[in-house]
C-alpha positions as CSV (number, residue, x, y, z in Angstrom):
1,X,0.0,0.0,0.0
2,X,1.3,3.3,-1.0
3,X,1.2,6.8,0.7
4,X,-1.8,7.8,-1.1
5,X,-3.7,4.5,-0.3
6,X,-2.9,4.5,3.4
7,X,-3.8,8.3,4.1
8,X,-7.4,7.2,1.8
9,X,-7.8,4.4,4.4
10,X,-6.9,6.1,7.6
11,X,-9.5,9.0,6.6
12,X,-7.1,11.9,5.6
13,X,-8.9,14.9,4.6
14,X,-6.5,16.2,2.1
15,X,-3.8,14.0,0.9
16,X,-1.9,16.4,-2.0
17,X,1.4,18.5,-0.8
18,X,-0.2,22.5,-1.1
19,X,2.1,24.1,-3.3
20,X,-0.3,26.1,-5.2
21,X,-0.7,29.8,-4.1
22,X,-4.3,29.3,-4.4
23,X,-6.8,27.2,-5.8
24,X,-10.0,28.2,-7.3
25,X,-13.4,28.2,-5.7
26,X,-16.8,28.3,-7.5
27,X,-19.7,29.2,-5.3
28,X,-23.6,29.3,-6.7
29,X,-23.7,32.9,-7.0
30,X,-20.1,33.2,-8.3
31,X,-21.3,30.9,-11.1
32,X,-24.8,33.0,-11.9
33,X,-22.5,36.3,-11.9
34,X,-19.7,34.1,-14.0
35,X,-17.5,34.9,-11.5
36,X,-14.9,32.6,-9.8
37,X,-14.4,33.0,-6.1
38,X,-10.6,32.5,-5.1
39,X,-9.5,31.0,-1.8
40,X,-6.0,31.4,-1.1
41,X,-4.2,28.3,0.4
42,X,-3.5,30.2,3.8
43,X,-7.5,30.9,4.0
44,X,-8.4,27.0,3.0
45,X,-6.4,25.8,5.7
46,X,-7.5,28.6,8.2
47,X,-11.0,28.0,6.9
48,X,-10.8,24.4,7.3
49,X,-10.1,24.0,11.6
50,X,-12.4,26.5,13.9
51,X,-9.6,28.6,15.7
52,X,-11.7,28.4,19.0
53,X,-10.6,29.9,22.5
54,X,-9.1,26.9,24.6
55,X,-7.6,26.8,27.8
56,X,-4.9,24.2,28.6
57,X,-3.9,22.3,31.7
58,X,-1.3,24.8,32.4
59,X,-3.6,27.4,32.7
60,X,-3.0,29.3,29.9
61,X,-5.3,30.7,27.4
62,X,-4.8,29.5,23.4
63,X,-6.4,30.0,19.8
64,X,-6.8,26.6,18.7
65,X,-5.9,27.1,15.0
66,X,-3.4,30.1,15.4
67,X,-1.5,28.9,18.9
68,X,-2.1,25.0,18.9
69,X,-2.3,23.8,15.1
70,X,-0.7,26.3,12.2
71,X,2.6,25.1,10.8
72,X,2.6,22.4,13.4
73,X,2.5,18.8,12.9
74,X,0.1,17.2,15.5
75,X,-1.7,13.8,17.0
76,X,-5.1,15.6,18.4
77,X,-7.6,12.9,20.3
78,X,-10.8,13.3,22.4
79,X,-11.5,12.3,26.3
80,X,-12.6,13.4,29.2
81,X,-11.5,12.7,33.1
82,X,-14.2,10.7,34.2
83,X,-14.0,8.4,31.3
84,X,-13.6,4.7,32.9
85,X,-13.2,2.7,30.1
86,X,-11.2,3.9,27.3
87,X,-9.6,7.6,28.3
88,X,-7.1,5.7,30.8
89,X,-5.7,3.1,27.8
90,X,-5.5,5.9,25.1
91,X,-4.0,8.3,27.3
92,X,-1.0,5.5,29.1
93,X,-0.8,4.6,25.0
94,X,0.1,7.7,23.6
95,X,2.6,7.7,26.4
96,X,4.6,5.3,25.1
97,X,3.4,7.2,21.8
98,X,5.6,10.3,23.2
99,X,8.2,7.7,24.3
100,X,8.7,6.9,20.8
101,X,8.8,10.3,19.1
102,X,11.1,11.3,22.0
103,X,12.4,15.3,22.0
104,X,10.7,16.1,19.0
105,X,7.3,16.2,20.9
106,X,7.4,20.0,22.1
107,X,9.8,21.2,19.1
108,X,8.6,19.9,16.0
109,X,5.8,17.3,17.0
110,X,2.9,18.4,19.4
111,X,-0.4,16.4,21.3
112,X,-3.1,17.7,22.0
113,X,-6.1,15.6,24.2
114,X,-9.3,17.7,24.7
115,X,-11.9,17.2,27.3
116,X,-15.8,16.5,25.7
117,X,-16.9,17.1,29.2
118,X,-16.0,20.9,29.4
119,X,-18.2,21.8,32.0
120,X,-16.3,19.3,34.6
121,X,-13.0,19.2,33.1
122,X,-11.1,22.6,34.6
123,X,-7.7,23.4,33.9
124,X,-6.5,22.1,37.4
125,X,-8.5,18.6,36.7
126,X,-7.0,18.0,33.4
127,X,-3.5,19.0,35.4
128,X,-3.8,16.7,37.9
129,X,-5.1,13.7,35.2
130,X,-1.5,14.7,33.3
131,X,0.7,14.7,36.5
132,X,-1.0,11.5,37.3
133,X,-0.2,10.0,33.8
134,X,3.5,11.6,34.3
135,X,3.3,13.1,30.7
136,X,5.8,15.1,29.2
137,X,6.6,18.8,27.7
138,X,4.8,18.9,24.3
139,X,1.5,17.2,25.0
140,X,-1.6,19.8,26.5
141,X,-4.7,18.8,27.7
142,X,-7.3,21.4,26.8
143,X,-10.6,22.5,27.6
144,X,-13.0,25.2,26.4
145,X,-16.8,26.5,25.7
146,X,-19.1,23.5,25.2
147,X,-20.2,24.2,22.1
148,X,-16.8,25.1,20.9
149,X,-15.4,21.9,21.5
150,X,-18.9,20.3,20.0
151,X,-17.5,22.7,17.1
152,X,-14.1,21.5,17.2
153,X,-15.0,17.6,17.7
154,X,-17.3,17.6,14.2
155,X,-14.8,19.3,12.0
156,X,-12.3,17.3,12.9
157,X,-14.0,14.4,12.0
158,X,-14.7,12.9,15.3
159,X,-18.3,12.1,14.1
160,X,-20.8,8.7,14.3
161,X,-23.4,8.6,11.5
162,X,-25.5,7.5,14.4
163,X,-27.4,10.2,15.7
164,X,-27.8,8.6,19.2
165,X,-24.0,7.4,19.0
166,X,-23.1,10.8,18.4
167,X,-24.2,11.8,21.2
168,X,-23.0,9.5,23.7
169,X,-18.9,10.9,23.9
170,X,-17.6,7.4,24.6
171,X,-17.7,7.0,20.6
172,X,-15.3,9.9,20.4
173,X,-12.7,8.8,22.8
174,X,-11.1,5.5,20.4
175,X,-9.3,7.6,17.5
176,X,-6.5,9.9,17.5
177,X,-5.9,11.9,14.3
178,X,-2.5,13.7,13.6
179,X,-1.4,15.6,10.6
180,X,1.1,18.3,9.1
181,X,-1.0,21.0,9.1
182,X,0.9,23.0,6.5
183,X,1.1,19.9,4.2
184,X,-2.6,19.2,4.6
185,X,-1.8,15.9,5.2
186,X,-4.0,14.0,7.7
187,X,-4.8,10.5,8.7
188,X,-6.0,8.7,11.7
189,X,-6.2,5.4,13.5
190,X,-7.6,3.6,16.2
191,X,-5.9,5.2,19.4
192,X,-4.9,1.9,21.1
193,X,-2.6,1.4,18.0
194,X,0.8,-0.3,18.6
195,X,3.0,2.7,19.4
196,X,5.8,2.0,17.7
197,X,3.2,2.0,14.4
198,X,1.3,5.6,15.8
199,X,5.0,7.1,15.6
200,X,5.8,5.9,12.5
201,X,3.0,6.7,10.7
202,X,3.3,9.9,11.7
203,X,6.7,10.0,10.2
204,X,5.8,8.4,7.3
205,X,3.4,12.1,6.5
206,X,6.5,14.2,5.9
207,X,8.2,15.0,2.7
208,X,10.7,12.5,2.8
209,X,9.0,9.8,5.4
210,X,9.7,6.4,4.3
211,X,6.8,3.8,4.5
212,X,6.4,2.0,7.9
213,X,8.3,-1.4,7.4
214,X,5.6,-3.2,10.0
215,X,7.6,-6.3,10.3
216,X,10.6,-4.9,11.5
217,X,9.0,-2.6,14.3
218,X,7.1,-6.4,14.9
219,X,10.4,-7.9,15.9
């Protein structure tokens, strides 16, 4: 399986390097006026993520898009502190996760894991659920407005076709998605992936990343 074929399967939402300046954009009333709508490739990829207000576990206060995401390649999931059943496997996964990528995560690579139970989920919480994990530099815990993060969660794809599922947040807490934002390259996978693979597909999304050989990382 190539690149392409792997980033199609893992539900990446644009899988071409951005080189273009801009691309062209038709809306309904461009094409009654015969008039073509331009959208730069800055504004596509600012258009694309909601650059909400967030807070992180540190206390400090972010943009989402401009602070968290832009120019930054990232592994983003979804949980909550009082999650029982999943929240604790993803987050001691991505540990190891962290493990792997080793000083890159806080310099070139950056987590992010935000709370779908806002109201609970302070600042001081989410600190005390990332000093409990032991987690490293690089990797914030976030939490926000309610319906920002109900925002965030559906254009980032964290969706069930399920009406009903949708609404229960368990369903949101098994993927983690990560991407190179300026590449527009995204994929995702289960969150209780191998590490070893989570870390190397992440890899394999930059220019010159070489396709995961999953037989050695095996042995």
């Amino acid at each position: 399986m190539n690149k392409r074929d792997f980033l199609k399967k893992m539900g990446a939402t644009s899988l071409g390097v951005a080189t273009a300046a801009a691309i062209p954009v038709v809306a309904d009333a461009a094409k009654k006026a015969g008039k073509t709508t331009v959208v730069s490739n800055v504004d596509r990829r600012r258009n694309r993520i909601p650059n909400i207000p967030l807070m992180t576990h540190e206390g400090e206060a972010v943009m989402f898009y401009d602070d968290l995401v832009k120019d930054k390649t990232v592994m983003i999931n979804f949980m909550y502190v009082g999650c029982a059943d999943s929240c604790p496997g993803t987050t001691q996964n991505l540990k190891k996760v962290q493990k792997e990528l080793g000083d890159r995560v806080g310099k070139d690579i950056f987590m992010y894991s935000i709370s779908l139970d806002s109201e609970h989920d302070t600042p001081e919480l989410l600190k005390s659920y990332a000093e409990l994990f032991k987690t490293k530099p690089g990797w914030k815990f976030l939490t926000g407005k309610k319906e920002d993060i109900e925002r965030l969660r559906r254009s980032l794809g964290f969706v069930n076709d399920n009406p009903e599922l949708d609404k229960d947040r368990t369903q949101h807490t098994g993927m983690v998605k990560f991407g190179i934002e300026s590449l527009e390259r995204w994929g995702s996978a289960p969150s209780m992936t191998n590490p070893k693979y989570l870390a190397e597909y992440v890899r394999w999304l930059e220019p010159n990343g070489k396709k995961p050989n999953l037989a050695e990382l095996m042995g």
